[in-house]
KELOGU-353169 format. One record per residue (C-alpha): x, y, z. Coordinates in Angstrom, 2 decimals. Example, Ala and Ser with C-alpha at 12.3 -4.5 7.8 and 13.67 -1.06 7.14 Angstrom:
REM residues 2
@u->12.30, v->-4.50, w->7.80 $
@u->13.67, v->-1.06, w->7.14 $
//
This chain:
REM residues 450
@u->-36.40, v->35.03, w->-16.96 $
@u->-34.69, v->34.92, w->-13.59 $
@u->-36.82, v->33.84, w->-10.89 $
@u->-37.24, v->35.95, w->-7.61 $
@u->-37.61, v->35.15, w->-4.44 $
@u->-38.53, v->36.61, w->-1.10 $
@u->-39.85, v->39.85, w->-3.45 $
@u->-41.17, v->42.62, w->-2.08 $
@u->-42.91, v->45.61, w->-4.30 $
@u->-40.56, v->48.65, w->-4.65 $
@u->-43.72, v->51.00, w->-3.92 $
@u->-42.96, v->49.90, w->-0.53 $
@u->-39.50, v->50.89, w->0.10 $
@u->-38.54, v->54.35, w->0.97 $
@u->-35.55, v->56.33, w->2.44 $
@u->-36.77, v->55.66, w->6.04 $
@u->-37.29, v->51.61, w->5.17 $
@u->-34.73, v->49.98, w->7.58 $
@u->-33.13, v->46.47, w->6.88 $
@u->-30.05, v->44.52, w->8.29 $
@u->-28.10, v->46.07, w->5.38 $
@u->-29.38, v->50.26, w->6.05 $
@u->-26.11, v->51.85, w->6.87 $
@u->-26.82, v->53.43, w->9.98 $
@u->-28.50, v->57.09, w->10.77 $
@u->-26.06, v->59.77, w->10.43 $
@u->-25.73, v->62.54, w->13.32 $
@u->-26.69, v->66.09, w->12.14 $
@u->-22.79, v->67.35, w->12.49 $
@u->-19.77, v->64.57, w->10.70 $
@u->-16.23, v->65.32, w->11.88 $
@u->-13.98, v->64.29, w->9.20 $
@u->-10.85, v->62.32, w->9.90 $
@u->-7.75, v->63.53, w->8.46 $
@u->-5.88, v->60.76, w->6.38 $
@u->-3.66, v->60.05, w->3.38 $
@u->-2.06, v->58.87, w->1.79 $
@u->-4.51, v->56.68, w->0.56 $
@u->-4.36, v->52.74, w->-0.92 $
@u->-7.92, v->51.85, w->-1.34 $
@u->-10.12, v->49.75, w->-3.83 $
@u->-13.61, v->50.75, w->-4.02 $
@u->-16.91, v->49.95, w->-5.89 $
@u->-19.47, v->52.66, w->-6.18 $
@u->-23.15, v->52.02, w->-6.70 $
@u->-25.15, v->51.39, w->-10.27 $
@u->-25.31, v->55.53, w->-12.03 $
@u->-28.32, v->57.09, w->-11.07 $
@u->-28.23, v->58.80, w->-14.31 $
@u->-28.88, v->55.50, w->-16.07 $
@u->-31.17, v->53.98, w->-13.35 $
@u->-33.14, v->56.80, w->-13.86 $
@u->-33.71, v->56.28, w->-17.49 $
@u->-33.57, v->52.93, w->-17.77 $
@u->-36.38, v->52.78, w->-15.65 $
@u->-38.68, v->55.10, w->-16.92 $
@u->-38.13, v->53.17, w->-20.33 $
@u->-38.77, v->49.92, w->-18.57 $
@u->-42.18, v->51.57, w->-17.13 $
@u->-42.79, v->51.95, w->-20.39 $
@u->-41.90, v->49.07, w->-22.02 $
@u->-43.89, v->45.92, w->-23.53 $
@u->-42.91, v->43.09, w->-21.14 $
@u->-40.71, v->42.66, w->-18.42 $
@u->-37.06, v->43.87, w->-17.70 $
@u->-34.60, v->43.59, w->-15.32 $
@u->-32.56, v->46.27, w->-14.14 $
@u->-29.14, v->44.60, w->-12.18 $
@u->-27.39, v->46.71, w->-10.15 $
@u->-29.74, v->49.63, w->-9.92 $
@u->-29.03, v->52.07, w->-7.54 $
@u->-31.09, v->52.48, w->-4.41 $
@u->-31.27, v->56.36, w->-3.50 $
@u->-33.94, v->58.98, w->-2.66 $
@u->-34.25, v->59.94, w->-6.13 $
@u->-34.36, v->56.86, w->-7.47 $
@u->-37.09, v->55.86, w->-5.25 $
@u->-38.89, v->59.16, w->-6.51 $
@u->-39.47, v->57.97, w->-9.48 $
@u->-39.81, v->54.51, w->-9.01 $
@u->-42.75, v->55.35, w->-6.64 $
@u->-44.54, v->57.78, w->-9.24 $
@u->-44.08, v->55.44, w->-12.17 $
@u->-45.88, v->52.66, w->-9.72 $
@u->-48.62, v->55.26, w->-9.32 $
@u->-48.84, v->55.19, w->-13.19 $
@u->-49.20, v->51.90, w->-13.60 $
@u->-46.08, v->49.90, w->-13.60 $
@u->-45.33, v->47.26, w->-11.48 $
@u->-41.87, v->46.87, w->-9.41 $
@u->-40.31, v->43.84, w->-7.91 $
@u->-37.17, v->43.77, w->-6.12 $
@u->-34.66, v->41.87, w->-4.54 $
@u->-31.00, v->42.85, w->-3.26 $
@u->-29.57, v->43.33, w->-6.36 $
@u->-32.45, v->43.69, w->-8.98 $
@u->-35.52, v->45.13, w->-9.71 $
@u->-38.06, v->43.16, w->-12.18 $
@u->-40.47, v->45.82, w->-13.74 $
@u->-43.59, v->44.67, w->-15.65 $
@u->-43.79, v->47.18, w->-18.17 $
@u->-46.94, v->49.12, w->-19.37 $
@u->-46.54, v->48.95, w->-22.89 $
@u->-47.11, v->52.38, w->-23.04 $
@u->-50.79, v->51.87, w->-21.74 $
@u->-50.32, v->54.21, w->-18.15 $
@u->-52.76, v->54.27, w->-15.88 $
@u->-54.34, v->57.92, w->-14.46 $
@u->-52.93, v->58.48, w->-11.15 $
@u->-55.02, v->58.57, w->-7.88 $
@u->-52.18, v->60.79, w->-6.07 $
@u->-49.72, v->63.53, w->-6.66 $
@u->-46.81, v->62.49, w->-8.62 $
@u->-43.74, v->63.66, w->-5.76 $
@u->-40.45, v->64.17, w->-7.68 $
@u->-39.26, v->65.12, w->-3.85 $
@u->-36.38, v->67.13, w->-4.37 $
@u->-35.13, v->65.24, w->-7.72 $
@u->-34.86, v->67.75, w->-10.92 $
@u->-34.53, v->64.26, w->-13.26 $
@u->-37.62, v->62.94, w->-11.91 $
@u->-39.55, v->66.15, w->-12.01 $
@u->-38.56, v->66.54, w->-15.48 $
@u->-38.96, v->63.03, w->-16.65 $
@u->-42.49, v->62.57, w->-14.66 $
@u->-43.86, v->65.55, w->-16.58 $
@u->-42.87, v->63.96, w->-20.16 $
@u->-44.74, v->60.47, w->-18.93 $
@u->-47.35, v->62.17, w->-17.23 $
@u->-48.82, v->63.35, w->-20.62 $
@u->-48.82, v->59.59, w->-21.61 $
@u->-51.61, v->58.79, w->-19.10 $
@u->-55.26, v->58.74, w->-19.85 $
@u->-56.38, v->60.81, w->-17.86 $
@u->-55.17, v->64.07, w->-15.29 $
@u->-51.96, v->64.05, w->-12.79 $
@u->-50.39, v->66.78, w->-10.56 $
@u->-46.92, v->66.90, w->-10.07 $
@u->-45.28, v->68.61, w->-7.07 $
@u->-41.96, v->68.39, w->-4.91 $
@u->-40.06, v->70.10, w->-2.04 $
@u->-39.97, v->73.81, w->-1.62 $
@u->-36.70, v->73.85, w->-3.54 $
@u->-38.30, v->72.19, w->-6.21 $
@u->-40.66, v->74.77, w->-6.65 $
@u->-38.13, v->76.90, w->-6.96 $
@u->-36.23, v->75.17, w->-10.18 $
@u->-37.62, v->76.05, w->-13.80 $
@u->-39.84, v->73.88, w->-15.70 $
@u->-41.70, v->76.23, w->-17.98 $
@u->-39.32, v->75.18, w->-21.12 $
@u->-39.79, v->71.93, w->-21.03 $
@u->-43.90, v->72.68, w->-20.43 $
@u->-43.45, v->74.63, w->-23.36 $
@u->-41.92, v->72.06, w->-25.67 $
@u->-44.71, v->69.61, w->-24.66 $
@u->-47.33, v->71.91, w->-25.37 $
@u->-46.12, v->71.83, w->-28.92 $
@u->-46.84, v->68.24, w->-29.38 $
@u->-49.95, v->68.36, w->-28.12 $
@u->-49.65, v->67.94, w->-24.20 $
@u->-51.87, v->70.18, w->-21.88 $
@u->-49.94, v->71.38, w->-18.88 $
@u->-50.92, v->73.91, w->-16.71 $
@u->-48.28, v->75.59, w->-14.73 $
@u->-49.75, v->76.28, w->-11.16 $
@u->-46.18, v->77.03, w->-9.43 $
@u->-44.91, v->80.82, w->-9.33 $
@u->-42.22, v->81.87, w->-12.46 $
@u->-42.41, v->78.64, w->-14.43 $
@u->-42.28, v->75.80, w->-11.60 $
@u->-43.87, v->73.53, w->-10.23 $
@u->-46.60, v->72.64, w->-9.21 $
@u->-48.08, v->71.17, w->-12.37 $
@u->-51.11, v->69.47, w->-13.59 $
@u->-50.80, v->67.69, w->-16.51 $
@u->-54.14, v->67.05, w->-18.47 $
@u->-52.84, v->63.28, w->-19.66 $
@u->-54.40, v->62.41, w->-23.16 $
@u->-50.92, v->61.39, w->-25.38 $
@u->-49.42, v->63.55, w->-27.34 $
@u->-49.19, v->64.37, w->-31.34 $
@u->-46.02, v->64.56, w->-32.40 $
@u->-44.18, v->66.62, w->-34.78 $
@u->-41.50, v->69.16, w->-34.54 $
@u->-40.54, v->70.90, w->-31.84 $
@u->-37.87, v->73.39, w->-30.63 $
@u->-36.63, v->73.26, w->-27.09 $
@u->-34.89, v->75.85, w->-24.87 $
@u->-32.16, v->73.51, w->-23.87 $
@u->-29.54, v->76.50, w->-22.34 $
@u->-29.92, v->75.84, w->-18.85 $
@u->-30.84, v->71.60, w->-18.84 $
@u->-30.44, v->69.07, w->-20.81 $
@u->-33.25, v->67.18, w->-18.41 $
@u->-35.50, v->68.96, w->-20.78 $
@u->-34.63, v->67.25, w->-23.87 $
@u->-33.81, v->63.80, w->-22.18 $
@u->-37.78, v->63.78, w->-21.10 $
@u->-38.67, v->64.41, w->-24.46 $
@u->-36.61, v->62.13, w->-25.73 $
@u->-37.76, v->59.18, w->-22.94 $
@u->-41.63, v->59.67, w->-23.78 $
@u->-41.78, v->60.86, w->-27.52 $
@u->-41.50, v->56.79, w->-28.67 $
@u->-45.35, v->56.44, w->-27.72 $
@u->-46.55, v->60.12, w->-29.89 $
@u->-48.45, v->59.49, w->-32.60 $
@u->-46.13, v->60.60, w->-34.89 $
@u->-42.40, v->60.82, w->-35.81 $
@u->-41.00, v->63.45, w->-33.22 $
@u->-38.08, v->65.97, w->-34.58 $
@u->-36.31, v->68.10, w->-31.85 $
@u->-34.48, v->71.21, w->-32.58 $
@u->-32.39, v->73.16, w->-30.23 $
@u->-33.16, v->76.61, w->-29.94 $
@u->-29.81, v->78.67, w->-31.02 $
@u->-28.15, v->75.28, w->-31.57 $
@u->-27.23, v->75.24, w->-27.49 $
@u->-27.49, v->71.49, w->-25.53 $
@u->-25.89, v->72.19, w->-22.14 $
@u->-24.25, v->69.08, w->-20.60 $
@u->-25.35, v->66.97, w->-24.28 $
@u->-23.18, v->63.55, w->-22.74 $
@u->-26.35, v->63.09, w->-20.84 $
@u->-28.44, v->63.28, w->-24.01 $
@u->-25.65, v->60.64, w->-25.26 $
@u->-26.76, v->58.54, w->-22.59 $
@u->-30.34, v->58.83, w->-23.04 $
@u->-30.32, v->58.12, w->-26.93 $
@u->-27.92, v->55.08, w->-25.63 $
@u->-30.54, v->53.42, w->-23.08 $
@u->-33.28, v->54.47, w->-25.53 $
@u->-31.69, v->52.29, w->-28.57 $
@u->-31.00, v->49.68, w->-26.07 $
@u->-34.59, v->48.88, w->-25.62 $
@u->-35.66, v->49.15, w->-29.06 $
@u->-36.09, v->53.00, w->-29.89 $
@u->-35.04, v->54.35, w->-33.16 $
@u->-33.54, v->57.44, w->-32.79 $
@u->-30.59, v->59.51, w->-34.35 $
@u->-29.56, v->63.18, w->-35.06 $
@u->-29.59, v->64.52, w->-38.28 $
@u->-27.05, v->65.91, w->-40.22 $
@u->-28.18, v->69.66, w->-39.06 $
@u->-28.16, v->68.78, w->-35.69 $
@u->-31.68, v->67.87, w->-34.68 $
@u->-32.71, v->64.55, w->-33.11 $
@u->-35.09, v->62.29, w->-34.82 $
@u->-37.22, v->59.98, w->-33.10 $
@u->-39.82, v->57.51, w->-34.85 $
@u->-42.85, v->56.69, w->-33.64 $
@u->-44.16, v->53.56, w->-32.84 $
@u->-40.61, v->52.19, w->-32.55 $
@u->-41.35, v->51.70, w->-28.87 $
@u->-39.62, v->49.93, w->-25.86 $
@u->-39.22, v->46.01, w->-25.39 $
@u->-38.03, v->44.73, w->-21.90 $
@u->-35.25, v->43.16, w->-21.12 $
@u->-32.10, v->42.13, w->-19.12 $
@u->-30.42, v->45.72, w->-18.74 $
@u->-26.95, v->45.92, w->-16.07 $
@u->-26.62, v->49.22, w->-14.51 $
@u->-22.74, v->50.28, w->-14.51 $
@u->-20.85, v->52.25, w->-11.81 $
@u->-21.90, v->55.76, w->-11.47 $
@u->-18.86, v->57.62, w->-12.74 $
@u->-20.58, v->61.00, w->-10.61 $
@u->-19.59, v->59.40, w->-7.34 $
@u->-16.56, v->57.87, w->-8.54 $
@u->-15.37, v->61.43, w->-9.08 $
@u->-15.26, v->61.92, w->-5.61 $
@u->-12.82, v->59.04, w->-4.70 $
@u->-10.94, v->60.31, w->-7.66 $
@u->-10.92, v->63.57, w->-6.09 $
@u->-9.66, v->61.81, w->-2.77 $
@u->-6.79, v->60.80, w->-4.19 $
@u->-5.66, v->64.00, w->-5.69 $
@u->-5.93, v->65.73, w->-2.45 $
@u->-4.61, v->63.25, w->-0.03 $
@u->-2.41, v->61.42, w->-1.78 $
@u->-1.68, v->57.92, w->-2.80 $
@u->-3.86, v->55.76, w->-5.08 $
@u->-7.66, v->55.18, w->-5.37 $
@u->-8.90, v->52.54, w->-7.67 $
@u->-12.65, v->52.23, w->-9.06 $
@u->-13.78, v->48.73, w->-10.33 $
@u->-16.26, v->47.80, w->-12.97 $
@u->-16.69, v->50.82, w->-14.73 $
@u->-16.73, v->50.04, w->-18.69 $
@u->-13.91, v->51.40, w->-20.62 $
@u->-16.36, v->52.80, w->-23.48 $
@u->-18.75, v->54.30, w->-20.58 $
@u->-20.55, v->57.73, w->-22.16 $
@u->-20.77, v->59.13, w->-18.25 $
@u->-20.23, v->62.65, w->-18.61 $
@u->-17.69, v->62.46, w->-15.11 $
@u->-15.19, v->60.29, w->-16.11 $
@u->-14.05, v->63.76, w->-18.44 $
@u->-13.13, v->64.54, w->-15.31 $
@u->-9.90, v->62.45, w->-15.47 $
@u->-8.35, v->64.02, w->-18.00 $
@u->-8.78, v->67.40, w->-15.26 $
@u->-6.93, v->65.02, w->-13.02 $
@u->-4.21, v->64.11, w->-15.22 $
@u->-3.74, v->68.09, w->-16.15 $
@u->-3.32, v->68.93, w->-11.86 $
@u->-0.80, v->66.44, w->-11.91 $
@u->-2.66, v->63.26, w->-10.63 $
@u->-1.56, v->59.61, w->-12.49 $
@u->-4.96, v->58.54, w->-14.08 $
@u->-4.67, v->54.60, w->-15.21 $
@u->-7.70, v->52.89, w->-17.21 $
@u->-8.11, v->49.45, w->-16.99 $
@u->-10.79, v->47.35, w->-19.16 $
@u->-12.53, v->47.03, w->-15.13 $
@u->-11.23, v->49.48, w->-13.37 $
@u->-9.89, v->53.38, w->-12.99 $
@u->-7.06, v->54.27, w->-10.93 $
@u->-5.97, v->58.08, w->-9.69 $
@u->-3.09, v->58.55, w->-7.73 $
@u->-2.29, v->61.43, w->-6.57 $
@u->0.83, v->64.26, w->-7.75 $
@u->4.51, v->63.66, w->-6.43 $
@u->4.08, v->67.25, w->-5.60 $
@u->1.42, v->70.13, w->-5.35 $
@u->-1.38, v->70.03, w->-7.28 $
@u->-1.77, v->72.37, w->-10.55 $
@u->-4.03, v->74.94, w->-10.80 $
@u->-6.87, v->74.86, w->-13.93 $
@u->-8.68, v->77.13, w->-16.05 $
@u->-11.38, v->74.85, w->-17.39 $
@u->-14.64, v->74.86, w->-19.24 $
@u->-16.73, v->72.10, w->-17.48 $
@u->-20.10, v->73.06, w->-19.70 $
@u->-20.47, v->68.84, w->-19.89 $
@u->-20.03, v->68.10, w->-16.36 $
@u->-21.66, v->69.65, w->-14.14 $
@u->-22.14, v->67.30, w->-11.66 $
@u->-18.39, v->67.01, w->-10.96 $
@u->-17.90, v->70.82, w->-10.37 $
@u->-17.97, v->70.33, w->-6.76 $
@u->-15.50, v->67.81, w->-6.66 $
@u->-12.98, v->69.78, w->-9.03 $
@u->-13.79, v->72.89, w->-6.93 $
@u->-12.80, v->71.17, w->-3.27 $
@u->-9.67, v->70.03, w->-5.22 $
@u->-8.59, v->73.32, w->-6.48 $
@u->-8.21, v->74.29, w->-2.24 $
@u->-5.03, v->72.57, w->-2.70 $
@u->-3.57, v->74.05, w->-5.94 $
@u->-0.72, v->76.24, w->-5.91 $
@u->-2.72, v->78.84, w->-7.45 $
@u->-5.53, v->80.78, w->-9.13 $
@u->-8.06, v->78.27, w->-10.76 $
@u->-11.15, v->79.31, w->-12.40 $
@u->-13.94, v->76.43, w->-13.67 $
@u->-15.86, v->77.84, w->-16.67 $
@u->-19.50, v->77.64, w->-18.33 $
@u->-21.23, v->76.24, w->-15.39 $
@u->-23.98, v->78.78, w->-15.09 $
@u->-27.09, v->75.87, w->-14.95 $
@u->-25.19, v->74.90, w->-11.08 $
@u->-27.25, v->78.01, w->-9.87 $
@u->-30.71, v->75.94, w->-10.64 $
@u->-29.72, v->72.68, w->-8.92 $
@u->-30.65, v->71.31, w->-5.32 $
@u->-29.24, v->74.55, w->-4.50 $
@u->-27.41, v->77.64, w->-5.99 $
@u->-24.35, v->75.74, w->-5.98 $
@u->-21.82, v->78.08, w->-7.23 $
@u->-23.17, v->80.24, w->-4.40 $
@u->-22.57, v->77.59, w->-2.04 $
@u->-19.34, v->76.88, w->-2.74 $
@u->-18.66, v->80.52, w->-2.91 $
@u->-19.35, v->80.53, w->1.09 $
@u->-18.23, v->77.45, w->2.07 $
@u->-14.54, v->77.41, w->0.23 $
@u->-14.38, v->81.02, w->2.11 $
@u->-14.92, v->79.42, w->5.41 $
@u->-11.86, v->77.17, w->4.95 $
@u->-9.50, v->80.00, w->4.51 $
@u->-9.64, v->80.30, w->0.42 $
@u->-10.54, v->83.06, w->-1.71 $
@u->-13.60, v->82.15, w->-3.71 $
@u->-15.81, v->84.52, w->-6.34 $
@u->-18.58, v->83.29, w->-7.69 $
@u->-19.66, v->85.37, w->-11.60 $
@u->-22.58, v->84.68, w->-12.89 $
@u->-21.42, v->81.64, w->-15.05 $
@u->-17.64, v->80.89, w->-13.29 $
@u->-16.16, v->80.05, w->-10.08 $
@u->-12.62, v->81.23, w->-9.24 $
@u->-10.69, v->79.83, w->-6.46 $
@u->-7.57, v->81.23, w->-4.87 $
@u->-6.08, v->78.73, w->-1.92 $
@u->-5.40, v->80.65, w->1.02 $
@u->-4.57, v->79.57, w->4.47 $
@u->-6.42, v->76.55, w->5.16 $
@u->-8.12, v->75.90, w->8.59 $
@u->-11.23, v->73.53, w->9.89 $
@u->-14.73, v->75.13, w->9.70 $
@u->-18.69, v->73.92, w->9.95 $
@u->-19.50, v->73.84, w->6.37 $
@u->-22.94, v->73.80, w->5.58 $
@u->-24.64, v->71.52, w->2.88 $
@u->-28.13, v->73.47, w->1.92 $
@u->-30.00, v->69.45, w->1.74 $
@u->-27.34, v->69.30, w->-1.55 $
@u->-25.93, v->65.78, w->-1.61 $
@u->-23.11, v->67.11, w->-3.60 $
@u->-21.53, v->69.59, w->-1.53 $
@u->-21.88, v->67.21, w->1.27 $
@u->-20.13, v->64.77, w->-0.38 $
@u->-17.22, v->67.52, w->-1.81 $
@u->-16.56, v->69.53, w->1.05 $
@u->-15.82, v->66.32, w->3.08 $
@u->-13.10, v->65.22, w->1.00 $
@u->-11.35, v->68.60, w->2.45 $
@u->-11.16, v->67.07, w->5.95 $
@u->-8.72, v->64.76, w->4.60 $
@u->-6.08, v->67.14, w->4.18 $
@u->-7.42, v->69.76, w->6.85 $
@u->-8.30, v->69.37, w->10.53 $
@u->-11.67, v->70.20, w->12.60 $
@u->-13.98, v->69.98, w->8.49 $
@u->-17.41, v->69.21, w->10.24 $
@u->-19.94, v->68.96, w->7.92 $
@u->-22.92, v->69.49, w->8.52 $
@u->-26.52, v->67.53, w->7.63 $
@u->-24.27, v->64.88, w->6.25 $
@u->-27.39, v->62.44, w->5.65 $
@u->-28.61, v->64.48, w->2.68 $
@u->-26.27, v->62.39, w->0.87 $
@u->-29.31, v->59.81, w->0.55 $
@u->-30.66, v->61.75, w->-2.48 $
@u->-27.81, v->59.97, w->-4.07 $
@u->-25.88, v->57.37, w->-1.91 $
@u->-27.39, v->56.32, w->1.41 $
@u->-24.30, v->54.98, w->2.32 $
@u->-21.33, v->57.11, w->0.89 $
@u->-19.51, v->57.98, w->4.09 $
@u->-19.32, v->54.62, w->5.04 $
@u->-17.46, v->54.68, w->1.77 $
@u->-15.51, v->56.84, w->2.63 $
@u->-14.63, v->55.69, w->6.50 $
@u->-12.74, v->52.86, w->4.46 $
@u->-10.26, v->55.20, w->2.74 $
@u->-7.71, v->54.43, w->5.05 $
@u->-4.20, v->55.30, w->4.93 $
//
């Protein structure tokens, strides 16, 4: 194994830990720069999709493993910090973390489990949690007691967890009763996350018996994160499959092994650069990220390629340039990638005409109700915006500068900013709540130059 130097424990690290690399503290109002076209080369940070699993497995795991390139984020540190509280042990240095594994054997925490404002780690925690000898409470940020959690509860009841729900209409707060669970069959309301059946999925290994999971009405929103998942799962040493009638399999006592595991690009913030280059112009190119990548966002391309952009895939790298002309207008079902909404939606400003994004009814239980948001916020720019209760339809109108607000949503910070390239006087506002994802994405971004 790789020896470390100079380690510190990643209990220790936090979103206020400074260092010679922190990018520097963000004022509470950004003015964006106009710009474009663009020639740029960029590398994004390891997927906090697959951070996040990989290292709850790793937590899990017999031994030790190596994640390379993890990414280094609020929510990330979330979990990192509550799976330390449950035993396992975190080492890091600038590019790495070593994890000593638990071998399934958690220990009962002494303190609340805080998911912070992280849905995956909420979700995920509550699967481990029932692992653990012994009691835990789980808890987050207002918001977070404001998302849903009762159908996943619900599922782990049925293998045997106890979980009391302590929150108001099915969220958090929790306490979770520890003890293992059973096994078995189970049916899971998976219509509004997929989160649900990924924390199943990430815990059942260690039941006591052979875990089946059906989806209720045969609905999996967003299922290329499942894909994911089952992919990180069987990379450590899980056997897991579905079935010919569409129900997912997992055996126990096929359980996790550590190991060297590389974290690739996270094709969620790519999308944005991709984005850049659609609305300003020119070319944007992303390096590293694998040509057979499951990441639900890189179906965003082919949305890309339909508005008109140039979309070239490399065996290391993805390049978007933007149209010769105006951009297209869509009507879209984006169902398996949510995440990248936002993105698509800030692009759509610059259409020449009506676009409508379809199926994306789970945004309104994120960090925020973010088809409401973007409702607002594309009207303050000068377009015509409705949100329905499962659509967003955007009409470009006269385009001018405004103060859009971000709601402590990484995402819409991150979107709506990509608007000040093409319009002067975007100011967006709380621009540091991109930490939840990428501490420092606007320094990113400062390096789009013309």
């Amino acid at each position: 194994m790789q020896q470390f130097t100079e380690v510190q424990p990643c209990i220790a690290m936090s979103p206020t830990s400074t260092s010679s690399s922190a990018p520097q503290p963000l004022p509470p109002s950004l003015a964006i720069a106009t710009r474009g076209p663009l020639d740029a080369t960029v590398e994004c940070p390891g997927s906090k999709s697959i951070t996040n699993r990989a290292v709850v497995i790793a937590a899990l795991a017999k031994g030790e493993t190596i994640l390379e390139s993890p990414l280094e984020s609020e929510d990330t540190w979330a979990i990192r910090n509550a799976l330390t509280l449950l035993g396992a042990k975190f080492h890091c240095d600038a590019a790495s973390w070593r994890i000593e594994g638990t071998n399934g054997a958690l220990t009962t925490p002494t303190q609340t489990l805080d998911a912070t404002a992280s849905g995956t780690a909420a979700r995920f925690l509550t699967a481990v949690a029932t692992l653990a000898p012994g009691p835990s409470v789980l808890d987050g940020t207002a918001r977070m007691r404001e998302r849903p959690i009762q159908d996943l509860v619900d599922a782990l009841i049925s293998l045997g967890a106890k979980i009391d729900v302590t929150g108001q209409n099915g969220c958090p707060p929790l306490h979770i009763h520890g003890g293992g669970l059973h096994g078995g069959r189970v049916t899971v309301d998976a219509s509004r996350s997929s989160q649900y059946v990924s924390a199943l999925l990430l815990s059942v290994p260690y039941a006591k018996q052979d875990v089946r999971i059906r989806l209720k009405d045969s609905i999996l929103v967003s299922r290329p994160y499942v894909d994911v998942t089952l992919h990180c799962m069987r990379e450590f040493g899980a056997e897991v499959s579905w079935t010919a009638d569409g129900e997912i399999c997992v055996t126990a006592g096929a359980t996790y092994t550590g190991r060297r595991f590389a974290i690739e690009p996270d094709a969620s913030t790519a999308a944005y650069f991709f984005a850049a280059a659609a609305i300003a112009g020119g070319r944007v190119r992303v390096l590293n990220i694998p040509a057979n990548s499951a990441q639900a966002d890189l179906r965003l391309l082919r949305i890309f390629e339909s508005m008109g952009c140039k979309v070239t895939r490399g065996t290391h790298f993805i390049e978007v340039q933007g149209p010769t002309g105006t951009l297209r207008p869509i009507d879209v079902d984006m169902n398996e990638m949510p995440d990248g909404v936002l993105a698509v939606a800030v692009t759509c400003l610059f259409a020449n005409g009506r676009s409508v994004i379809r199926n994306v009814g789970n945004l309104r239980i994120k960090e925020t109700d973010r088809l409401a948001a973007l409702e607002t916020e594309l009207r303050k720019l000068g377009a015509q915006a409705e949100a329905g209760k499962n659509s967003l339809v955007i009409e470009p109108g006269s385009l001018h500068g405004a103060e859009i607000d971000t709601y402590d949503d990484h995402r819409m910070a991150m979107a709506f900013a990509l608007a000040g390239f093409k319009i002067p006087g975007v100011v967006i506002r709380n621009p540091s709540c991109v930490a939840k994802s990428w501490p420092e994405y606007f320094t990113a971004l400062e390096k789009l130059g013309a």
